[in-house]
C-alpha positions as CSV (number, residue, x, y, z in Angstrom):
1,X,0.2,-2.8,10.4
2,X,3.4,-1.0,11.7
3,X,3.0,1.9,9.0
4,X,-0.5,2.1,10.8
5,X,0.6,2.1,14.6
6,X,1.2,5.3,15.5
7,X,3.1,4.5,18.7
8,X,6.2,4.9,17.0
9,X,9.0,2.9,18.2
10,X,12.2,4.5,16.8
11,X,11.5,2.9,13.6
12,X,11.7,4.7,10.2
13,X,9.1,2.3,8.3
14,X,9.8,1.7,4.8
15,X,7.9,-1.4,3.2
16,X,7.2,-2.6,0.4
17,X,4.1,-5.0,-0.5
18,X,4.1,-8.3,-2.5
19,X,1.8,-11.0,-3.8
20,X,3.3,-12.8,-5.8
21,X,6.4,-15.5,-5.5
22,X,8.7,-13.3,-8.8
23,X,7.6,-10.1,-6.9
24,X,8.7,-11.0,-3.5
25,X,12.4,-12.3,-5.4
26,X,12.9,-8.8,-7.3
27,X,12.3,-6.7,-3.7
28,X,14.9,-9.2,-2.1
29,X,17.0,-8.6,-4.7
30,X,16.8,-4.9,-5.4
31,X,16.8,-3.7,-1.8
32,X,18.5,-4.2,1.6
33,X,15.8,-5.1,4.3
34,X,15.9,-5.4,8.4
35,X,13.0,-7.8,8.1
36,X,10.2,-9.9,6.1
37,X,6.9,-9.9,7.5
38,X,4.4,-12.4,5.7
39,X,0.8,-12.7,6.4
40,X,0.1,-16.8,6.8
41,X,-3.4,-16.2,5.3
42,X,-3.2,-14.3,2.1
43,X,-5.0,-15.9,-0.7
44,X,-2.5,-16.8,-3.9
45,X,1.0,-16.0,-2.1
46,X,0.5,-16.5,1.7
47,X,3.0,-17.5,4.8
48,X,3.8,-21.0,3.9
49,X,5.0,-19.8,0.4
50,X,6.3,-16.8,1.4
51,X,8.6,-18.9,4.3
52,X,9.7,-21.8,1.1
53,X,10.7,-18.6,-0.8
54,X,12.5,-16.9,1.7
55,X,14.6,-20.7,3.1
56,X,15.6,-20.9,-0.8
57,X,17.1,-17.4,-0.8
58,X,19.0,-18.4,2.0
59,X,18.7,-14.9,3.6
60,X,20.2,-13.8,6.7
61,X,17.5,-11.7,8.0
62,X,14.7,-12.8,10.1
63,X,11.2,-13.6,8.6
64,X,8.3,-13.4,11.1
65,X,4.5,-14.5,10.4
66,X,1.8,-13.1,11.2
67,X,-1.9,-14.0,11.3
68,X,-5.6,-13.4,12.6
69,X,-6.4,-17.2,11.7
70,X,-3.5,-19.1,12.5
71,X,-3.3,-21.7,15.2
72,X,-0.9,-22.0,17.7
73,X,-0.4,-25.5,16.6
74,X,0.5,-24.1,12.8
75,X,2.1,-21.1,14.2
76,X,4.8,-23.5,16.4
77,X,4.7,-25.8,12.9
78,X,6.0,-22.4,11.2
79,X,8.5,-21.4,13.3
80,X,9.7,-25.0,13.3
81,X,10.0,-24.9,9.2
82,X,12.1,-21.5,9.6
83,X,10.0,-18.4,10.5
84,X,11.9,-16.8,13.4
85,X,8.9,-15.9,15.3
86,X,4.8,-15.3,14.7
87,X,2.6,-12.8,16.1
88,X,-1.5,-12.7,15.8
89,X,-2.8,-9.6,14.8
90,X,-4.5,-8.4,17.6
91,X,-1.5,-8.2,19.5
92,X,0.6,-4.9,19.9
93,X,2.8,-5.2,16.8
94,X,5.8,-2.3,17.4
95,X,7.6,-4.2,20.1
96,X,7.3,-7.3,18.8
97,X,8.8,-5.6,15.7
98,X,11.4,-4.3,17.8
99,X,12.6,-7.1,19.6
100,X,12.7,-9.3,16.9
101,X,14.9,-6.9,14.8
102,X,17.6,-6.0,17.7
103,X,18.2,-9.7,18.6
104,X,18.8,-10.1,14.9
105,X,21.7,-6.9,14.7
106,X,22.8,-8.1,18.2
107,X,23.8,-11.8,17.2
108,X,27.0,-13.0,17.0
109,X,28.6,-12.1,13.1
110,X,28.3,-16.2,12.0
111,X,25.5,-17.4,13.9
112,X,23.3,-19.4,11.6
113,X,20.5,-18.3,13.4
């Protein structure tokens, strides 16, 4: 979805997609990323997975969800659980992208989120 929007947003995009639980691991651990982006719907390896994965890790970078399908009900239950934020698909994606990494970089040092 970002490496599609062509509205730029001072991002340099460089992504990388999983499907599996071992292949999300080995990108967290052979790379340094701004931000994990699951899809709540994807059949095998989808948000709810992706979100248990990503709370074992104990990572310091935010995870959002996204979705087409998802309820605001399951949406709120997600960001509850540990997602920082969610977005629908339809929605513009860049600056929801964009806010959601600066208040990240901007946070205090040891803030726990």
């Amino acid at each position: 979805m970002l490496r599609d929007d062509k509205s730029g947003g001072g991002f340099e995009v460089i992504s990388e997609r999983v499907a599996t639980a071992d292949t999300m691991r080995a990108s967290l651990e052979g790379q340094t990323w701004d931000l994990i982006i699951s899809d709540y719907s994807i059949p095998g390896f989808g948000g709810a997975a992706a979100l248990a994965l990503y709370q074992h890790q104990a990572l310091d970078i935010p995870l959002m969800m996204v979705s087409g399908v998802m309820g605001e009900a399951l949406a709120v239950e997600m960001v509850k659980a540990g997602a920082h934020d969610y977005l629908m698909k339809e929605f513009p994606f860049t600056p929801f992208v964009s806010t959601c990494v600066n208040d990240t970089q901007n946070r205090p040092l040891f803030d726990p989120f």
